[in-house]
Residue, then its C-alpha position, 0 to 999 in steps of 0.5 A: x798422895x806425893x807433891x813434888x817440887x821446889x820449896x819457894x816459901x817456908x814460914x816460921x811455926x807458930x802456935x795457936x789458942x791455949x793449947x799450943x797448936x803448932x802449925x808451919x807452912x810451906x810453899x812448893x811450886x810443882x815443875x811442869x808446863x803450867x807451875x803451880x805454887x802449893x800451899x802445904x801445912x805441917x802440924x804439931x811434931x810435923x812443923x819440925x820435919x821442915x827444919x833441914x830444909x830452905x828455899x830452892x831446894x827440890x823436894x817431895x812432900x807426902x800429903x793428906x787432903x782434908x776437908x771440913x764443914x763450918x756453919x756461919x752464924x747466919x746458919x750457911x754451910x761453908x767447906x774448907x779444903x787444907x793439904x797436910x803434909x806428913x812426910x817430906x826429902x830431899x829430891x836428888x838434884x839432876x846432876x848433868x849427864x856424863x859425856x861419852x869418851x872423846x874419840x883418838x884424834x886418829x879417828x878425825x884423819x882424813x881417809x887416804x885411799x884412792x877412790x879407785x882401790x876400794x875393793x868393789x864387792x857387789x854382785x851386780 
């Protein structure tokens, strides 16, 4: 799955537990009728594919859904839904179309004919 949009936040990486788990994260807010602000994590050698981006820049972000199931002491099932992101570019920006050729200024002169000399080719 693709999510494309501005980067609107890019945290720091931080490492957890004993075993060095790395995780950086990233705020993208998608560019439609109603923005959404998605959250998405990257991991362990991932964290470092953020690092030649910075906020405002326009980008699309290929990702992973995952889901997992955690059982509290109390013995009551919870699930926890994360969108990790795996590769991530640079949009192109949307340079502004270019202009048509401006016309001669003998094209805005004013017709000089005479109404009565133009050359009448119907047949009725």
């Amino acid at each position: 799955m693709e999510l494309q949009g501005k980067i609107k936040w890019i945290d720091e990486v931080r490492t957890y537990g004993s075993n060095g788990f790395r995780k950086r994260e990233v705020v993208v807010t998608t560019e439609e009728q109603y923005p959404q602000h998605i959250l998405v994590e990257f991991v362990q050698d991932k964290c470092d594919l953020l690092n030649a981006f910075q906020v405002g820049q326009g980008v699309k972000i290929g990702i992973n859904l995952r889901g997992r199931e955690w059982v509290n002491p109390e013995g009551q099932t919870k699930y926890f839904n994360s969108i990790q992101g795996w590769r991530i570019e640079a949009l192109q920006e949307n340079a502004a179309p270019e202009m048509p050729p401006m016309p001669p200024p003998t094209a805005f002169e004013p017709n000089t004919e005479a109404p009565n000399e133009v050359e009448d080719d119907l047949p009725f």
